[in-house]
C-alpha positions in Angstrom: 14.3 -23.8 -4.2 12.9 -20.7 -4.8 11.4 -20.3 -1.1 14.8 -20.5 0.4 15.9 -17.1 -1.4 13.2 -15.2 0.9 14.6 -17.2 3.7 17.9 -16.3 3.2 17.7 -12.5 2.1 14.9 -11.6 4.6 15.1 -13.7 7.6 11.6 -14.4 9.7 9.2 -13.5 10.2 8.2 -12.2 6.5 5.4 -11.2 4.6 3.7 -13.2 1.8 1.8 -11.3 -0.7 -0.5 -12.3 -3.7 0.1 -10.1 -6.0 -3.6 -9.0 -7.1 -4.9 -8.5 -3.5 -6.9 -6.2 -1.8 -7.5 -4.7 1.6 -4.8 -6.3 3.4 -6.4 -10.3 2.0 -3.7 -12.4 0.4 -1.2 -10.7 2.7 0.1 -13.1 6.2 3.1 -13.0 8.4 5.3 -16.1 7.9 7.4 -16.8 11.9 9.0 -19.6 10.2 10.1 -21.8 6.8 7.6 -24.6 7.8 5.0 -21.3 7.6 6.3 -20.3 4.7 6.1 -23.9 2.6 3.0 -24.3 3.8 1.3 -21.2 3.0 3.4 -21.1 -0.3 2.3 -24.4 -1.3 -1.5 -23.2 -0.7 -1.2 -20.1 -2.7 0.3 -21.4 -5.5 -2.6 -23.2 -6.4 -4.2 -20.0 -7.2 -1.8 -17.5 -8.3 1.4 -17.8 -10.4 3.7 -15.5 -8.4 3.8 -15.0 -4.6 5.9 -11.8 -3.1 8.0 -12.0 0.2 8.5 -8.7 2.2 10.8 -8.1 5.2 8.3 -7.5 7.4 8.7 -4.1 8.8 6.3 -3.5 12.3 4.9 0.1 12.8 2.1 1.8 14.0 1.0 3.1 11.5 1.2 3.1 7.0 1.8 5.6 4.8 -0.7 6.1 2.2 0.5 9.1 -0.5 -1.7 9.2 -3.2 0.0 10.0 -6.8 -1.9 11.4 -9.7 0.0 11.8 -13.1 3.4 12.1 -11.2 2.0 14.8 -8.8 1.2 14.3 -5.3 -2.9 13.9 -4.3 -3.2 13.1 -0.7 -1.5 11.8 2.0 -2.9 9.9 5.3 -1.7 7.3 7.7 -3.9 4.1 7.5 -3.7 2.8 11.5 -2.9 -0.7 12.1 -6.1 -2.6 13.3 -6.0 -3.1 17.1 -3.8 -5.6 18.6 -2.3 -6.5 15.1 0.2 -5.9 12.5 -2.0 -4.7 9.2 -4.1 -2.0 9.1 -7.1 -4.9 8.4 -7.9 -7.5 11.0 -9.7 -10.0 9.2 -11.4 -12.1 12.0 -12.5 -15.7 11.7 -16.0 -13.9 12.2 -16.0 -12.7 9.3 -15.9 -9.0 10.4 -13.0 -7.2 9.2 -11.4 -4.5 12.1 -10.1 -1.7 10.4 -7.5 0.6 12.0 -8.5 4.1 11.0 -7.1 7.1 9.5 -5.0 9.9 10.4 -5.1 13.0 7.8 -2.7 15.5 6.7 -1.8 17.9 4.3 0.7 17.8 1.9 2.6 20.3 3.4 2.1 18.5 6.9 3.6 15.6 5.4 7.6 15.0 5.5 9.0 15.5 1.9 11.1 12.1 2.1 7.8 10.3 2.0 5.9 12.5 -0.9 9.1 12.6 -2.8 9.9 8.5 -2.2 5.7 8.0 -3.2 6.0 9.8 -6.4 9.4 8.4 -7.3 7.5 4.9 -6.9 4.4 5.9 -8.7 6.3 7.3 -11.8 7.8 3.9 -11.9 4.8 2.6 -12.8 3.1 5.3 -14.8 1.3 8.3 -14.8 -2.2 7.7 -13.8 -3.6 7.1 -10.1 -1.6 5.3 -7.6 -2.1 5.1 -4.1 1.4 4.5 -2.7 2.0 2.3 0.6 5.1 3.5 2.6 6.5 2.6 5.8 8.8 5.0 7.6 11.0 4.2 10.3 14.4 5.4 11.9 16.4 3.0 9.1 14.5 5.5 6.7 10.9 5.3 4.3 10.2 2.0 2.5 8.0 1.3 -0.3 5.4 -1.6 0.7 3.3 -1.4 -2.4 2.1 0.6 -5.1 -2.1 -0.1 -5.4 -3.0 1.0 -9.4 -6.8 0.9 -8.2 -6.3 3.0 -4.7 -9.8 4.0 -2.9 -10.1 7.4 -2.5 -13.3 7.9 -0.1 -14.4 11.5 0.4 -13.8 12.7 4.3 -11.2 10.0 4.5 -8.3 10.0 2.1 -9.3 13.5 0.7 -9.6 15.3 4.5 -6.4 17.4 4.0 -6.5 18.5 0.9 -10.4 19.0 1.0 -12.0 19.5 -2.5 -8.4 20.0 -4.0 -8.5 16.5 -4.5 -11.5 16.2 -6.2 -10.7 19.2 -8.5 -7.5 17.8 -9.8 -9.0 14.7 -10.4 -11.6 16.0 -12.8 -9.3 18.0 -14.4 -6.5 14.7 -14.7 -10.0 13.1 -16.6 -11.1 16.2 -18.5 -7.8 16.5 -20.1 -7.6 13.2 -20.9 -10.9 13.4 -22.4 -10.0 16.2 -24.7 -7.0 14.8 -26.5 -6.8 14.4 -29.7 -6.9 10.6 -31.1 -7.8 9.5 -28.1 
C-alpha cells in the first residue's frame, strides 16, 4: 500500500503533513507503522493527500522569506519548549510558541538564502516564506508556505523597514502593469 513507501524510504519516526495546514496543525510525529495507519486512516477522511517527511530534530527552523525570486527576511522560528515543532499545541487549548531569533541577510549563511530562493522560484515568483532545516548532513527544505506571516518587529527585525519597502514596491509594480 501506499503507507508502506514512507515506511520504507523514511524509516520512524516521520512526519505526517496535511497539505493545507497552518501553524504547525495537521503536522504529528509518527514512532511507528501502527501510528502511521492510524493517523493516516483519520486524515484521510478530510483531505485527499497526506505528506510524510524524515523527520529531521533541531533546535531551531529556518524561515527565509522570498519575494519575486529575491530574498526578504530571514529568522529562526525556536522550537516550543520541550518539543519538536516550533508550536506546542496543548490539550488546553493554548498554543506554546517557541520564539524568534532575527538576522540579517548578510548574517545569514548563503547555503540557506540561496537553497530558500532556489525553492521559492520553484513555485513562482510572489511571496513565499520558505521553511529550512540545517544540520551537519547539510540545509533541507521542510516546506514552502505561499501565505507566510510577516508580523512587523518579528519576521521584519533585520531588515527593518527594507522589508516593508520592497513589499510595496513588489505591489506598486504589479499594480501598474499594463493589462493587468
Amino acid at each position: 500500500s501506499d503507507l508502506e513507501l514512507p515506511e520504507q524510504t523514511l524509516g520512524f519516526p516521520l512526519v505526517l503533513k496535511i497539505p493545507d495546514s497552518s501553524f504547525s496543525r495537521g503536522v504529528k510525529k509518527c514512532a511507528n507503522v501502527e501510528e502511521l495507519k492510524t493517523l493516516a486512516t483519520e486524515w484521510l477522511e478530510d483531505s485527499d493527500l497526506l505528506i510524510a517527511q524524515k523527520f529531521i530534530p533541531t533546535e531551531y527552523d529556518w524561515r527565509v522569506g522570498v519575494l519575486g525570486g529575491q530574498p526578504l527576511f530571514a529568522v529562526h522560528y525556536l522550537m516550543a519548549k520541550k518539543h519538536w515543532q516550533i508550536v506546542n499545541h496543548k490539550a488546553n487549548g493554548k498554543p506554546d510558541q517557541g520564539g524568534i531569533k532575527t538576522f540579517t541577510l548578510k548574517e545569514t549563511p548563503a547555503h540557506v538564502v540561496e537553497t530558500a530562493v532556489k525553492a521559492a522560484r520553484c513555485i513562482g515568483d510572489g511571496l513565499y516564506g520558505v521553511d529550512l532545516k540545517e544540520t551537519k548532513d547539510g540545509v533541507f527544505v521542510i516546506e514552502v508556505n505561499d501565505n507566510p506571516n510577516l508580523d512587523h518587529g518579528w519576521e521584519d527585525s533585520g531588515e527593518k523597514d527594507e522589508v516593508w519597502v520592497r513589499l510595496t514596491q513588489w505591489f506598486l509594480e504589479r499594480l501598474d502593469r499594463p493589462g493587468r
